[in-house]
Backbone as a chain_set.jsonl record, in Angstrom:
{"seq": "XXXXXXXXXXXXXXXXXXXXXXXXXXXXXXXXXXXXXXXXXXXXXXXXXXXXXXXXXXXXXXXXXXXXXXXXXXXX", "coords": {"N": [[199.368, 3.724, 33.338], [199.801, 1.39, 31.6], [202.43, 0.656, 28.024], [202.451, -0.927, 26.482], [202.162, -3.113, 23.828], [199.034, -4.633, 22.498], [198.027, -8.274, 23.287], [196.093, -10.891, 22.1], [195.005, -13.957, 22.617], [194.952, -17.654, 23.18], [194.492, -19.208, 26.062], [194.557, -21.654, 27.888], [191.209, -22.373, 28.552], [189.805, -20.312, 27.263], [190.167, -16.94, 25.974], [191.654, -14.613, 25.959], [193.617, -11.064, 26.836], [196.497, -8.998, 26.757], [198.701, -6.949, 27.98], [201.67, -6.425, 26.486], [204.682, -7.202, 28.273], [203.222, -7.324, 30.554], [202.592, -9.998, 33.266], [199.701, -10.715, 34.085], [196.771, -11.405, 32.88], [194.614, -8.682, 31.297], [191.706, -8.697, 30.298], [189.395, -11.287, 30.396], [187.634, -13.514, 27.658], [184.807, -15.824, 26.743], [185.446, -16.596, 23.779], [187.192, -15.791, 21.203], [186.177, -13.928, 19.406], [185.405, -11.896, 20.767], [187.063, -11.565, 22.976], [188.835, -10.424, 21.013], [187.57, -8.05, 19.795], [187.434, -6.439, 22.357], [190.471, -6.195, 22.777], [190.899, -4.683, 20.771], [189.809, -2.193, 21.622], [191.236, -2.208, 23.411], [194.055, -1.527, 22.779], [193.555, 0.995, 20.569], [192.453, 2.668, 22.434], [195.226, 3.17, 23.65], [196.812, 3.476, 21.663], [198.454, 1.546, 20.115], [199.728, -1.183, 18.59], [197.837, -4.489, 17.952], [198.461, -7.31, 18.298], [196.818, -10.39, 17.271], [196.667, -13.81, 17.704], [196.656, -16.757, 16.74], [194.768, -20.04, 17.33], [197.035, -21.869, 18.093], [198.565, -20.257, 18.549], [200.354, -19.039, 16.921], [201.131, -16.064, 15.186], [198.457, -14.311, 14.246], [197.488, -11.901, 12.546], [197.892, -8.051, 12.518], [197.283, -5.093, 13.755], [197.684, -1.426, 13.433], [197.286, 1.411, 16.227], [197.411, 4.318, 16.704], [196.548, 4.538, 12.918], [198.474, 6.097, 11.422], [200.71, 5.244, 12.563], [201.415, 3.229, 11.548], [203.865, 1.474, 9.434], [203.841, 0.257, 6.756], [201.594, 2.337, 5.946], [202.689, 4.402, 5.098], [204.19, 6.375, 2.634], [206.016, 5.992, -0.17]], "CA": [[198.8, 2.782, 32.378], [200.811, 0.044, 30.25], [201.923, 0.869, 27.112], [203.226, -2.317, 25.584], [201.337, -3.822, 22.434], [198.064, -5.933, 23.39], [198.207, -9.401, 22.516], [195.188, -11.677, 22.108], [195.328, -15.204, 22.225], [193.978, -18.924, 23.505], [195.062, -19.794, 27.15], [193.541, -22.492, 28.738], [189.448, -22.804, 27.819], [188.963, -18.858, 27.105], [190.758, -15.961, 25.599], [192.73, -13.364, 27.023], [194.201, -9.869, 26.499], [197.627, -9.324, 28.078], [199.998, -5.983, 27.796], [203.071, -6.822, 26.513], [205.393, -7.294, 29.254], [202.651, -8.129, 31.897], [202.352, -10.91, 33.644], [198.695, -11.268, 34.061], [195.986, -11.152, 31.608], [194.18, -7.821, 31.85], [190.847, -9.552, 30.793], [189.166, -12.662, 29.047], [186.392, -13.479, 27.402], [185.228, -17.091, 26.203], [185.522, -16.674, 22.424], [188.059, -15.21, 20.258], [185.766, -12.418, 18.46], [184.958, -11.081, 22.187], [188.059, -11.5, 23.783], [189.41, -9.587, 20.148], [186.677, -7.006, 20.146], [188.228, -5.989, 23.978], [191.85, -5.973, 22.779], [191.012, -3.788, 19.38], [189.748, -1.225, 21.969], [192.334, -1.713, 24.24], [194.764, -1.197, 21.404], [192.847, 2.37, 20.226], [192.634, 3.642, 24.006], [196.329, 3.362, 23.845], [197.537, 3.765, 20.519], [199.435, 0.621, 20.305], [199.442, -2.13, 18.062], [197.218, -5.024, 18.872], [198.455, -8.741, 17.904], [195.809, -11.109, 17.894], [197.399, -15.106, 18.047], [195.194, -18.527, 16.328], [194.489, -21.224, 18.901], [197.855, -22.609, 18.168], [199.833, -19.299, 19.46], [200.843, -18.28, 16.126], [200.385, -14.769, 14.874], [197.12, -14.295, 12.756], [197.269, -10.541, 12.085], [198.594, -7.622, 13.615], [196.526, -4.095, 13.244], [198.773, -0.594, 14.601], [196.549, 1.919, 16.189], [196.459, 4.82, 15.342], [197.123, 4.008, 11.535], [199.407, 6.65, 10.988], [202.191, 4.39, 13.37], [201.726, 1.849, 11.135], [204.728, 1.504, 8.781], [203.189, -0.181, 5.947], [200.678, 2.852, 5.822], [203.762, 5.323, 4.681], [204.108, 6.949, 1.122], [207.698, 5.359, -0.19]], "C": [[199.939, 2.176, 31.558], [200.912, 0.561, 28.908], [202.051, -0.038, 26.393], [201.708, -2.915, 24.372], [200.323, -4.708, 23.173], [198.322, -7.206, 22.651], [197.17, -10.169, 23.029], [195.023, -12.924, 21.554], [195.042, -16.621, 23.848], [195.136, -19.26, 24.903], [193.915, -20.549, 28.099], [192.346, -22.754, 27.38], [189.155, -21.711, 27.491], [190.189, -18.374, 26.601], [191.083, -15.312, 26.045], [193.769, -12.281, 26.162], [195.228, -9.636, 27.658], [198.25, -8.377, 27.423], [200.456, -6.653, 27.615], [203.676, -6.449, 27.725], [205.103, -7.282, 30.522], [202.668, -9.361, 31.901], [200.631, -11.812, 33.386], [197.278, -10.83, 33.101], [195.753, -9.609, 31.744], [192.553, -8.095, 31.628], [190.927, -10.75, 29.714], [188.045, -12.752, 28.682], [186.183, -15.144, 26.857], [184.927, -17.56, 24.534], [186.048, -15.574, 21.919], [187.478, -14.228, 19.588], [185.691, -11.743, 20.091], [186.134, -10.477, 23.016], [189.166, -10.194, 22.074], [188.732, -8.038, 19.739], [187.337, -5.982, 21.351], [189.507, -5.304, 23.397], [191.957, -5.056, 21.863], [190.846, -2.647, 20.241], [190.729, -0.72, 23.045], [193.711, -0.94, 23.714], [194.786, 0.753, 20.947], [193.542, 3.367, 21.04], [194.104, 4.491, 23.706], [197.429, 3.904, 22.739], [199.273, 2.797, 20.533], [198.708, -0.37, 19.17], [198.659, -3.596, 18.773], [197.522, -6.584, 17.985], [197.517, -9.865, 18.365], [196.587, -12.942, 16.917], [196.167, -16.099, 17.256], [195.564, -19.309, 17.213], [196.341, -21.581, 18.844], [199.176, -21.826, 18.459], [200.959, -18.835, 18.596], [200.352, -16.9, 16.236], [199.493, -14.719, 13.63], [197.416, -13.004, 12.966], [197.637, -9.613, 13.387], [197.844, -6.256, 12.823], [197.404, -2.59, 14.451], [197.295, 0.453, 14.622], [197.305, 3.06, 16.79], [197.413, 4.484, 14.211], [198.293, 4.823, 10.917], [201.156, 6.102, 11.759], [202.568, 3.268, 12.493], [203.203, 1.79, 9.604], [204.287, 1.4, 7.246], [202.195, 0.535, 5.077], [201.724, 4.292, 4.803], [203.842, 5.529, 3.11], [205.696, 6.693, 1.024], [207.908, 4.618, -0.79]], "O": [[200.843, 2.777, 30.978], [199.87, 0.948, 28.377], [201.568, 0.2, 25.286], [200.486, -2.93, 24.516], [200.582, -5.37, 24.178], [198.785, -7.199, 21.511], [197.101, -10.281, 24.253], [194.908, -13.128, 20.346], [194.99, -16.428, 25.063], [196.335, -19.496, 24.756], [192.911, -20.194, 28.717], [192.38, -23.062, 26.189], [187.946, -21.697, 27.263], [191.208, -19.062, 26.662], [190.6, -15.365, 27.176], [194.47, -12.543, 25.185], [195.117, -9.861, 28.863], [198.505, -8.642, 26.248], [200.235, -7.735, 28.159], [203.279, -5.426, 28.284], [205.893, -7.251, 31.465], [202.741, -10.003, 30.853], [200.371, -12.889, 32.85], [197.099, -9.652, 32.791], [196.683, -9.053, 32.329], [191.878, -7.803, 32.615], [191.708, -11.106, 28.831], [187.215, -12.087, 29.303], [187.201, -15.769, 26.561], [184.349, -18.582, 24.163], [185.537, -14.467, 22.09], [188.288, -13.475, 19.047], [186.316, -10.682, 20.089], [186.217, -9.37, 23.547], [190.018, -9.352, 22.358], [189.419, -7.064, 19.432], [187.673, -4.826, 21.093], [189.663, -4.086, 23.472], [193.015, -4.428, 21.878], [191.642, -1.765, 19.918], [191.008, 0.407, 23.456], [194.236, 0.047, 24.23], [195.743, 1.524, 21.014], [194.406, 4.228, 20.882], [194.283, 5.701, 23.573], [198.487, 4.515, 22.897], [200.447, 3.08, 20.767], [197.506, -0.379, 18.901], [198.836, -3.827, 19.97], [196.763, -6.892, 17.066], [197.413, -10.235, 19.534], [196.885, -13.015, 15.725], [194.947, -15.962, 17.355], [196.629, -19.249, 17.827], [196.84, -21.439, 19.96], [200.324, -22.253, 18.583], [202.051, -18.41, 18.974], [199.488, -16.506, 17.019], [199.72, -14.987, 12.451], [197.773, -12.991, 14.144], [197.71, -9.91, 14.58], [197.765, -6.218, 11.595], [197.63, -2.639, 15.66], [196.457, 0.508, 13.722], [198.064, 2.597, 17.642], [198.612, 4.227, 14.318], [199.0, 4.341, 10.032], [202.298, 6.492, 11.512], [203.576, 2.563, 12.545], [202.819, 2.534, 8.702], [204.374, 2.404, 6.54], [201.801, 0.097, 3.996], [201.201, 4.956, 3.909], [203.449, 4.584, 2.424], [206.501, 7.063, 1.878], [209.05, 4.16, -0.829]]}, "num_chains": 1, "name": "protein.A"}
């Protein structure tokens, strides 16, 4: 299994979830809560951060799973 970060974001007419450092999606869905819904659990499964992209292929938000990876979450 892949462990690379998921990333969710607008290709083409639909949405898509794509390991980091794959090639090809792994799935899609045709709206951005659905296709982000997918990637939050793909994310979990794996315990990876899950970047989810706005139509225009910026980064809108970035959520680490599990929360104790997350940096930000740290006493400091």
């Amino acid at each position: 299994m892949a462990t690379g970060d998921i990333h969710t974001s607008k290709q083409g007419d639909k949405w898509v979830n794509r390991v980091e450092g794959n090639e090809r999606a792994s799935n899609t869905a045709p709206t951005k809560a659905e296709a982000q819904a997918k990637g939050k659990d793909m994310a979990i499964q794996r315990g990876t951060e899950h970047v989810v992209h706005k139509q225009d292929g910026t980064i809108g938000e970035r959520n680490t799973y599990p929360r104790s990876r997350d940096p930000r979450s740290s006493k400091g």
